[in-house]
N, C-alpha and C positions, 0 to 999 in steps of 0.2 A: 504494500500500500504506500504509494504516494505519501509526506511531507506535507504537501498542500491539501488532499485532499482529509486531513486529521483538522484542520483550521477553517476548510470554507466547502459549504455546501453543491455538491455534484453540478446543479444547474447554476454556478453563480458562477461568473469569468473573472480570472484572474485581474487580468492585463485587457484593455481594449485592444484593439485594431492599430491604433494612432502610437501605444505606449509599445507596443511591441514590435513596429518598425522603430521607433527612437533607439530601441536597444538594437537592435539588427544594425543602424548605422553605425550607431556608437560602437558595436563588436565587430562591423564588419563582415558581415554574415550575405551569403546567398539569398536568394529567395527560397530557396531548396533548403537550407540549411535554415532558415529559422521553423519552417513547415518542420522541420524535424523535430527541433528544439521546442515547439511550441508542443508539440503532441507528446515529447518527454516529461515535459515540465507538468503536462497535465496527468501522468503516470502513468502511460501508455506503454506496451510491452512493442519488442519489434516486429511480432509478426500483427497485433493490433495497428503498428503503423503503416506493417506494409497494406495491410488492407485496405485502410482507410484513402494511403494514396496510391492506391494499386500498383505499387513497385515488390519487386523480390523481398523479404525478408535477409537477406546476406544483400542487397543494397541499401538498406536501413541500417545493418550492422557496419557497414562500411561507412556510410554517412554519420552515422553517431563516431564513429572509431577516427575520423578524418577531422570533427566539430570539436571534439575534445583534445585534438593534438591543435587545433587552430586557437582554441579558449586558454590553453595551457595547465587544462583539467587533466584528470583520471581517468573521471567516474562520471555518471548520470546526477549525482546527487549534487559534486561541485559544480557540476556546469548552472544546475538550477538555484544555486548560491549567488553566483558571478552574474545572473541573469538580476536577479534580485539586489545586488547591491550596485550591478550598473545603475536599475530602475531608482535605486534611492539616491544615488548621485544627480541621475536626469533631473529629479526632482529638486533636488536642493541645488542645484543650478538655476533650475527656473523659478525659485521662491528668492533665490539673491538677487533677480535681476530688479533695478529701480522701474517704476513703472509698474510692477504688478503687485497684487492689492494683498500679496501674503510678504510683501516684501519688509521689513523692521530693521535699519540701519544698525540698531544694537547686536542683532545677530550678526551682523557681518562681524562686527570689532570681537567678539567674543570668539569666532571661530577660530 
């Protein structure tokens, strides 16, 4: 069992659409390779991924095995680490910038 699915309910999305190309940029990721990473992170097995994008099972294993030498992970579980604390960087990037209404000068000086 999934990590995430211990914290958030089956039918509830992680990450939008928008939040998970942000991290795809920032990692540098394929379009093929986040499809991957997205369906790992929701704790999808390989031969459930191959299904789902109707590719072989040993090219999902190869795509996970190719994601994790590219992230400079292991395992399944650090990749969805690193996925995770890209997303809280994006985020506290865009709460610093002046102009937006989550923005608090104090914070910055404190960081």
């Amino acid at each position: 069992m999934s990590i995430l699915k211990l914290r958030a309910p089956m039918d509830e999305v992680l990450l939008s659409d928008k939040e998970w190309q942000a991290i795809s940029c920032q990692l540098g990721l394929s379009g093929r390779e986040l499809e991957i990473l997205r369906c790992a992170a929701n704790g999808e097995k390989e031969l459930s991924i191959a299904n789902q994008l109707a590719i072989s099972f040993h090219t999902v294993h190869t795509h996970l095995h190719r994601l994790y030498r590219k992230l400079g992970v292991s395992n399944r579980m650090e990749a969805v680490v690193l996925v995770f604390r890209t997303y809280i960087a994006l985020n506290r990037q865009q709460s610093s910038v002046p102009g937006n209404r989550e923005y608090f000068p104090s914070d910055r000086a404190a960081a």
